[in-house]
N, C-alpha and C positions, 0 to 999 in steps of 0.2 A: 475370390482367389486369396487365397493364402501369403503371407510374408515368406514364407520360403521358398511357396511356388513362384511368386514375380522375381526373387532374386535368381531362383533353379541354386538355392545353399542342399548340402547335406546335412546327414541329420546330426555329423560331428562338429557344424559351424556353432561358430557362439556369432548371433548377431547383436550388435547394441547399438538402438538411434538414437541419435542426439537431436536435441530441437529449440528455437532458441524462442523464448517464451515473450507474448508483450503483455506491456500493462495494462492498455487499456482492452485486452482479450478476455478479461474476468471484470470486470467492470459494466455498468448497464449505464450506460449515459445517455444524461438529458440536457438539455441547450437552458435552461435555467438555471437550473445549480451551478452547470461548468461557469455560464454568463457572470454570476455570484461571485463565482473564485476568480477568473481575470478580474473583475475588477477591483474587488477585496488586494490581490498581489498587484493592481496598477496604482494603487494609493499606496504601498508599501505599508499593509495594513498587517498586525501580528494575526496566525492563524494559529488555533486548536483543531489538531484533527481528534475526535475520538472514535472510539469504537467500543464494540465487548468484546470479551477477551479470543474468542474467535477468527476476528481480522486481524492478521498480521501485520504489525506498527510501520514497520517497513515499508511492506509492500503498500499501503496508506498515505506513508507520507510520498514515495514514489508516483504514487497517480497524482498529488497536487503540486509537484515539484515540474512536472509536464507541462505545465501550465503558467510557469514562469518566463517572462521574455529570455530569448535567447541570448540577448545582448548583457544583461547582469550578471554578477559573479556571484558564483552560488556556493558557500561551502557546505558539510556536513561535517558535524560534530559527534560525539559517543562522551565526553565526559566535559560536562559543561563547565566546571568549576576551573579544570585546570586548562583548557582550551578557550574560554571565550574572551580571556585578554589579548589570544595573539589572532584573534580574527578579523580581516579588512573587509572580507565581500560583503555586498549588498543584501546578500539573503542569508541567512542563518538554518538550517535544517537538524534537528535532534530527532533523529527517528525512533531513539530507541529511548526516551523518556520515561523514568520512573516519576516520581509525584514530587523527592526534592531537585531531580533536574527543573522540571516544571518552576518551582516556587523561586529556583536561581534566575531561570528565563525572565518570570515576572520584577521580581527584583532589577534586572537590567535594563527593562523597560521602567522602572522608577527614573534611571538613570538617562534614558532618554536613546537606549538602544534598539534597533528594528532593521530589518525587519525578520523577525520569528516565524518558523514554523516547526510545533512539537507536536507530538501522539503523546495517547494516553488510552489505557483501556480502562472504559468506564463502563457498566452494568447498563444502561438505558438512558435515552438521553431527558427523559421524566425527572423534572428536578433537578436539572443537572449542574445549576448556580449552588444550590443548597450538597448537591454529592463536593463539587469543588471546594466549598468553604472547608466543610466536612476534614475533606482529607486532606486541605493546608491547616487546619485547626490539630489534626492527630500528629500531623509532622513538624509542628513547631512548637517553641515554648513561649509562652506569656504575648501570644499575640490576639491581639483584642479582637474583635468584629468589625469595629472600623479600620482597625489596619489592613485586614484579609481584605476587604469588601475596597479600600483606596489601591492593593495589589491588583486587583480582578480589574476594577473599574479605570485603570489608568495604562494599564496595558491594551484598553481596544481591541477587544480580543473579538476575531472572528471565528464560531464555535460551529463546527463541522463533523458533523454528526453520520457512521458509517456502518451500516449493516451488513448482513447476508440475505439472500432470497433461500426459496426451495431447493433452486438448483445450483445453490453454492456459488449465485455469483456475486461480488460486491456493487452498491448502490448507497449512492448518498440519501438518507432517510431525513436527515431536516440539519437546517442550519438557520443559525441564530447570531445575535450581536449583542454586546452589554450594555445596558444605556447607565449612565454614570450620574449623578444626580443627586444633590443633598446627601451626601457620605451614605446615600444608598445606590444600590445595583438591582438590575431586571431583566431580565431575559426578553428584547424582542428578536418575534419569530420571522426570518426572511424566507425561508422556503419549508414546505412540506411536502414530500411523495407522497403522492395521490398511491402508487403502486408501484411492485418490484419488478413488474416483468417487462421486455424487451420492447419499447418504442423509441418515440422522434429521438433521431441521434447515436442512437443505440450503434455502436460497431460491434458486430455480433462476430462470435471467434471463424475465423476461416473455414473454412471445410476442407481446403488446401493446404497440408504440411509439407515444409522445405524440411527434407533429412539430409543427413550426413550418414554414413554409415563405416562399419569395419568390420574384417572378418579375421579372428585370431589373431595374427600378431600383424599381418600384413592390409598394408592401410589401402583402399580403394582411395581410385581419385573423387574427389567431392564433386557429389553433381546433384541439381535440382531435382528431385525425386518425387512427382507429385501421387500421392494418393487419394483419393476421392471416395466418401462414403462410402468405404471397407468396416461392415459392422464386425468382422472377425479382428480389425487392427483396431480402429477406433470408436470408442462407444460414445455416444453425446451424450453423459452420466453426470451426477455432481465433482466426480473427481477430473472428469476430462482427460484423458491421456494424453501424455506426450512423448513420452517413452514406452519400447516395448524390448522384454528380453526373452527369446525362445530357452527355453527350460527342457527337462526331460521329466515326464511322470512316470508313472510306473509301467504303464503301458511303453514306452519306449516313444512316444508321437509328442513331439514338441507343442507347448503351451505358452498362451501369451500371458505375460504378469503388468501387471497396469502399475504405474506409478503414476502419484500426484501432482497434479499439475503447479499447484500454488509450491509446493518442493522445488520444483525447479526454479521456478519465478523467485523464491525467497533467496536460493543459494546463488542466481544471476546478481541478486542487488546485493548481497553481501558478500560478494565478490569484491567491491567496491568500497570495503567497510578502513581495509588501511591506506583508501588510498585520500587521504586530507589533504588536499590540495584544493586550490581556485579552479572552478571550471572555467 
């Protein structure tokens, strides 16, 4: 059945649903890695999330920020340099991290601040102590290899490593820790995915969408609207739908247009982007 048929719209309506996206609905979770993360954030331990340039920093650090007890105060930050002297909470969140937020982050753990958690989009997580020196070497001047290697190694960095699968969903693909040691650093490895696809743990996205909806200017009242494995409304694809807007083709018969699912999720958490305050 059709979206215009279960409402009985004509073919002059414009419908538009709205849907309100989670996080962990693109995500493929496993009871080890998460295991990894409470405890890394119960030590108030600093985290690196990274990724390729693919996973949105955001939406990244959003799934590890989940994970935090609810009773600490959590801020987020966008501009480290001129923000992290009037910051009190207990957790620190930079989501949107270029390579000199990162290297201010580390710097402030010189200093004895914690606890952190930045994104960074990095190419693979292959070498990924050597990509880090790398690109705090190209953004700074006259800093040795011991001083890179005393930033890296003194910050306790928990390195959390974020992929995609086939089907476009996000998975923690390995995480790692620095071992510190004779003004040298070393990557050991705490976890490895065996594989991308949906097991133990796994909250796999609903099949169940709550809509809202409206018809032209005047607004229906909001009510629970379930649809169920309508392939004409929603396709189980890599983009996943979660909005749909009936169009008009040429033929004159209404068509449905898919929008992005991570689109929506991205504009939900940066909704939140002025709001700097203590949660």
């Amino acid at each position: 059945m059709s979206l215009k048929d279960r409402f009985n719209l004509k073919d002059n309506n414009f419908v538009e649903i709205k849907n309100e996206a989670d996080i962990f609905d693109i995500f493929i979770r496993k009871n080890k890695s998460e295991n990894i993360i409470t405890s890394a954030l119960n030590k108030y331990q600093n985290i690196l999330v990274a990724g390729s340039i693919e996973c949105d920093k955001t939406i990244m650090s959003q799934y590890i920020k989940n994970f935090i007890p609810k009773i600490d105060s959590v801020e987020v930050i966008y501009n480290v340099n001129s923000e992290i002297n009037y910051i009190n909470a207990q957790r620190i969140i930079v989501p949107e991290a270029n390579i000199h937020d990162f290297i201010k982050v580390l710097e402030m753990c010189l200093y004895g601040f914690k606890s952190f958690i930045t994104t960074l989009n990095i190419k693979s997580y292959n070498h990924i102590i050597d990509t880090l020196k790398t690109l705090i070497a190209l953004n700074t001047s006259n800093l040795q290899e011991a001083g890179i290697n005393n930033l890296l190694g003194t910050a306790e960095l928990l390195i959390i490593y974020i992929a995609k699968n086939s089907d476009g969903l996000f998975y923690i693909q390995n995480i790692g820790t620095i071992d510190y040691n004779n003004s040298e650093i070393n990557l050991i490895d705490l976890y490895t995915s065996e594989n991308n696809n949906v097991e133990e743990g796994q909250k796999a996205p609903e099949e169940t969408e709550k809509i809202e909806y409206y018809i032209q200017d005047n607004v229906i009242e909001p009510s629970d609207i379930e649809i169920k494995n309508d392939s004409d409304i929603i396709e189980q694809t890599v983009e996943n739908i979660i909005e749909v807007e009936e169009t008009k083709n040429l033929s004159g018969k209404n068509k449905p247009v898919k929008v992005n699912k991570y689109k929506l999720l991205k504009e939900k958490l940066k909704n939140k982007k002025d709001e700097n305050k203590i949660i």
